[in-house]
PAMIMI-471217 format. One record per residue (C-alpha): z, y, x; residue number from 1. Coordinates in steps of 0.25 Angstrom, whole numbers. Layout:
BEGIN
R|Z|Y|X|nr
R|Z|Y|X|NUM
...
This chain:
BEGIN
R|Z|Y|X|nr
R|22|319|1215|1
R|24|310|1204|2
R|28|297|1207|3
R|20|286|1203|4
R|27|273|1194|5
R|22|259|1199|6
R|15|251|1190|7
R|24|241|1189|8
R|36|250|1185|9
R|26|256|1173|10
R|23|242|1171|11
R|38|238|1168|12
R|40|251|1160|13
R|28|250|1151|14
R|31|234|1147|15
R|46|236|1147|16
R|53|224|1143|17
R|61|224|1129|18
R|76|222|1130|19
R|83|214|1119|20
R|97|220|1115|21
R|106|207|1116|22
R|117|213|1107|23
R|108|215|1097|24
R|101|201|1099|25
R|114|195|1097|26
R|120|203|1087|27
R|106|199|1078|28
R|111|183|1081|29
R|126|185|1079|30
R|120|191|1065|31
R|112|178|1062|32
R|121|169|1066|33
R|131|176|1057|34
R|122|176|1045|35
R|117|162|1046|36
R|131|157|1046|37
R|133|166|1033|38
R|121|161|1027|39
R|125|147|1030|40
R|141|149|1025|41
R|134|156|1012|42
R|124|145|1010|43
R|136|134|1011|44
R|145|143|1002|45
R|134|141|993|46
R|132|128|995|47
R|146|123|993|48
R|154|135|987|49
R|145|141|977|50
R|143|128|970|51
R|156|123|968|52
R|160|137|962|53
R|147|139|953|54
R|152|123|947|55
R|167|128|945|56
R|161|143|939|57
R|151|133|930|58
R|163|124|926|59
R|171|135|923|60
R|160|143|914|61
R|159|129|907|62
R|172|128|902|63
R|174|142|897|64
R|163|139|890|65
R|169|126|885|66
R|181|133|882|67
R|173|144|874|68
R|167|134|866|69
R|179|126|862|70
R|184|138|857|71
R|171|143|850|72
R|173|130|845|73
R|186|133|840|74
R|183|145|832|75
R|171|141|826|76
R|179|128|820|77
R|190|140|814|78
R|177|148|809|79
R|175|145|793|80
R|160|144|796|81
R|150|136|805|82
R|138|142|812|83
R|127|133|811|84
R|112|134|816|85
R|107|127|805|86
R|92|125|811|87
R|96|120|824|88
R|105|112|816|89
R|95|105|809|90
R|86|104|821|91
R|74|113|819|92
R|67|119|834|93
R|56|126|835|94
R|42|119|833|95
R|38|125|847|96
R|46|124|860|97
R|50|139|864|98
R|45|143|878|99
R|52|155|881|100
R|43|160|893|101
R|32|163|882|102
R|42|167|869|103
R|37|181|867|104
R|44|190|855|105
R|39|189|841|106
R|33|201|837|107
R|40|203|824|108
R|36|212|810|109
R|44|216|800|110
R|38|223|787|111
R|43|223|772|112
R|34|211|768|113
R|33|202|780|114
R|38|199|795|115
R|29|195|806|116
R|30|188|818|117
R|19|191|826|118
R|16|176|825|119
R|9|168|813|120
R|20|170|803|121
R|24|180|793|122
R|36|181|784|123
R|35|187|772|124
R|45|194|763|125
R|41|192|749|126
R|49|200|736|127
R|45|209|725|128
R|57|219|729|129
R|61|220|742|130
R|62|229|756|131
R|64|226|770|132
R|77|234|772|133
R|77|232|789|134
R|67|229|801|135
R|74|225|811|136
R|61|218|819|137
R|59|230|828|138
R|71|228|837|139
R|71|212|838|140
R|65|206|848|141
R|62|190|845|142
R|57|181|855|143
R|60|165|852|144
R|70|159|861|145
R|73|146|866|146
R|85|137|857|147
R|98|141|862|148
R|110|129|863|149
R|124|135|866|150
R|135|133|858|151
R|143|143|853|152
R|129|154|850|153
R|129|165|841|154
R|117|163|834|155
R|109|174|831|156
R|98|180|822|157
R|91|195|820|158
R|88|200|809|159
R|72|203|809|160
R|73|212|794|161
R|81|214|783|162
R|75|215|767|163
R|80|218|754|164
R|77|212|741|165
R|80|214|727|166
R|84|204|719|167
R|85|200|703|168
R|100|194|700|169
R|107|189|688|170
R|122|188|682|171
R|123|173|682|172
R|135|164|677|173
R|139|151|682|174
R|146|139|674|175
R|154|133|681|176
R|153|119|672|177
R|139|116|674|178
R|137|124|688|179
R|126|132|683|180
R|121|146|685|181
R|116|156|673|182
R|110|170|675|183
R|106|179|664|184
R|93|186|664|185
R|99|199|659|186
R|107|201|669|187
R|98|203|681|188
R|100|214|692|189
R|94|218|704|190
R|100|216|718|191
R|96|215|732|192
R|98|204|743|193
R|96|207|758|194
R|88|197|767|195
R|89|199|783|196
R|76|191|789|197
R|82|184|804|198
R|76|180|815|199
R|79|173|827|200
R|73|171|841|201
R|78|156|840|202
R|82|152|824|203
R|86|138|826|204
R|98|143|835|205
R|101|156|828|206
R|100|155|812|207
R|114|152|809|208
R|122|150|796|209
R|137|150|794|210
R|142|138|787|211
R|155|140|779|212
R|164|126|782|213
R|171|126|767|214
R|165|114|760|215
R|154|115|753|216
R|148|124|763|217
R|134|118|769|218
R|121|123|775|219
R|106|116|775|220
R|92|119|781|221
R|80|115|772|222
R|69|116|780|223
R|56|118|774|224
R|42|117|778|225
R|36|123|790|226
R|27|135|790|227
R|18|134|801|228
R|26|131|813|229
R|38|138|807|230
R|50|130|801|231
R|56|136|790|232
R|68|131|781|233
R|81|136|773|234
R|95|136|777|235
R|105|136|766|236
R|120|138|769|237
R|130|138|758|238
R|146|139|756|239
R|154|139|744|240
R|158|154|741|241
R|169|160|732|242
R|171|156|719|243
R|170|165|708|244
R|176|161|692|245
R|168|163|679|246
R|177|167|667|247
R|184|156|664|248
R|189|156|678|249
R|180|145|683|250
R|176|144|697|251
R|162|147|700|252
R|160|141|714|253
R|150|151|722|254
R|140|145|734|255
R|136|156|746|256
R|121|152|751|257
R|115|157|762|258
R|100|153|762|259
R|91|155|776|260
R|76|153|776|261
R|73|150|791|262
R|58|150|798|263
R|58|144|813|264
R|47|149|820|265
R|40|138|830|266
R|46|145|843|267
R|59|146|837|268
R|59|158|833|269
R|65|160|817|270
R|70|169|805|271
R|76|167|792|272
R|82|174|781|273
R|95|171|774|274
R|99|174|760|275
R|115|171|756|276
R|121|172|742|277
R|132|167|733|278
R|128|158|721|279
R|137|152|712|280
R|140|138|710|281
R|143|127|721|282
R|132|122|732|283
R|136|110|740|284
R|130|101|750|285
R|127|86|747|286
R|124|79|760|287
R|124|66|754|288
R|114|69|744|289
R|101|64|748|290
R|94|76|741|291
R|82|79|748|292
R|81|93|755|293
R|73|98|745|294
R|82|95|734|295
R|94|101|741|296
R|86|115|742|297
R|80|113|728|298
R|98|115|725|299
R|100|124|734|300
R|89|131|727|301
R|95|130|712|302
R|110|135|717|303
R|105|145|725|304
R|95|154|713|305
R|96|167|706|306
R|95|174|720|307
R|85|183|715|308
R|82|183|699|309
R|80|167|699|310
R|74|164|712|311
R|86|157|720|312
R|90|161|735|313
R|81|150|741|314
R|68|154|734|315
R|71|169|737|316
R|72|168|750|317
R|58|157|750|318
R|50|167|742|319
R|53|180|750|320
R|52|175|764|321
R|42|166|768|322
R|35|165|780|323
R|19|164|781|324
R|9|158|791|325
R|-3|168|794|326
């Protein structure tokens, strides 16, 4: 016969109480309490440590730099050139502020008579004979950037495309008495120039010149009238060159130009060309003429011509690259 089970013993069985592991219980605080004090030393070496050695590591990064400059410094004082900005010298900015969040990538093309921007302006390449000789558009991506301050950059600049002209030259002869240039008409000839068009997410900071520091070398902007919301303007850099003799042993002073028509887009953004060449005779700087700007250019402009058949370097370079409002 079976025996039967009391109710209360199923009662005690079926709503068994449910025992707690001590060990466990205080292993789990021993864990806590260990961790808290962790998070707590951690937070303290935080609070006092970490700061003390980010300031010495800060300090110490601030006098490398220091000592990096000064010796920057150095060479560039042993260096028979200056690198100059000459637009954020003169103080040009961008007609608009630059809000990086919305600075999207120009959409840039290049063709043999003209480069577009994906924006309002065009600039056109204007010559009876010429060809674009390199597209280099298709792997640049440019997107206008914010002005950049630290001493000691590398400016930089991308070349957007590369064209070749033909030109008309002449045989000339300088007279070294009265300083002035004769070319004969006969004895014209054909030759070509290279012109490399750059460009620049932020032109202010990054069109540079090298000015010689020999006497007699000097650089000048000229800026002109805007177009649109573009500023535009030329840049002439010059330093005496090797002198050559006539026939009766005279010394022909010679004059290296380097010439650069610049356009500032409002944002910033920029390009320009440069044209350089040797012309004879002797072009100096007067700072303490009072000649107005104009005037200055208008010289410039006379030493500077036979660059093709009679249209001087300045011209050349304002009658084939000019950039339009549509």
């Amino acid at each position: 016969m079976k025996k039967e089970s009391s109710f209360s013993k199923e009662y005690d069985e079926l709503f068994e109480k449910i025992t707690l592991n001590l060990f466990v219980t205080l292993q789990m605080k021993v864990y806590f309490l260990v961790g808290s004090v962790l998070l707590i030393g951690l937070f303290l070496f935080q609070s006092f440590y970490l700061p003390a050695q980010i300031n010495n590591t800060i300090s110490d990064f601030n006098k490398i730099m220091e000592e990096g400059n000064k010796e920057l410094d150095r060479l560039d004082e042993e260096l028979p050139y200056k690198e100059i900005l000459p637009l954020r010298e003169l103080g040009l900015k961008p007609i608009f502020k630059l809000n990086n969040t919305d600075a999207e990538p120009y959409q840039i093309t290049v063709s043999k008579e003209k480069i577009t921007f994906g924006n309002d302006y065009i600039l056109t390449i204007n010559s009876p004979n010429y060809t674009l000789d390199k597209d280099f558009s298709k792997g640049l991506k440019i997107t206008p950037i914010e002005r950049v301050s630290y001493k000691h950059r590398v400016p930089s600049s991308d070349v957007l495309s590369s064209y070749k002209f033909d030109v008309l030259n002449y045989i000339v002869n300088y007279d070294t008495k009265s300083e002035k240039l004769t070319y004969f008409t006969d004895t014209a000839y054909d030759s070509q120039v290279y012109t490399n068009i750059f460009i620049s997410e932020n032109i202010i900071d990054n069109l540079s010149i090298q000015v010689n520091k020999d006497e007699g070398a000097f650089y000048k902007v000229f800026p002109m009238k805007n177009i649109g919301n573009v500023q535009t303007g030329f840049i002439i850099n010059a330093e005496p060159s090797d002198t050559s003799v006539d026939e009766n042993n005279n010394s022909i002073p010679r004059t290296y130009v380097g010439l650069d028509k610049y356009w500032i887009f409002p944002d910033g953004m920029g390009i320009y060309v440069r044209q350089q060449q040797d012309f004879y005779g002797d072009l100096r700087s007067d700072d303490k003429q009072k000649s107005s700007m104009e005037n200055n250019l208008e010289e410039i402009n006379i030493f500077i011509q036979l660059f093709d058949d009679k249209r001087s370097m300045y011209t050349w370079l304002n009658d084939t690259f000019k950039l339009e409002l549509k």
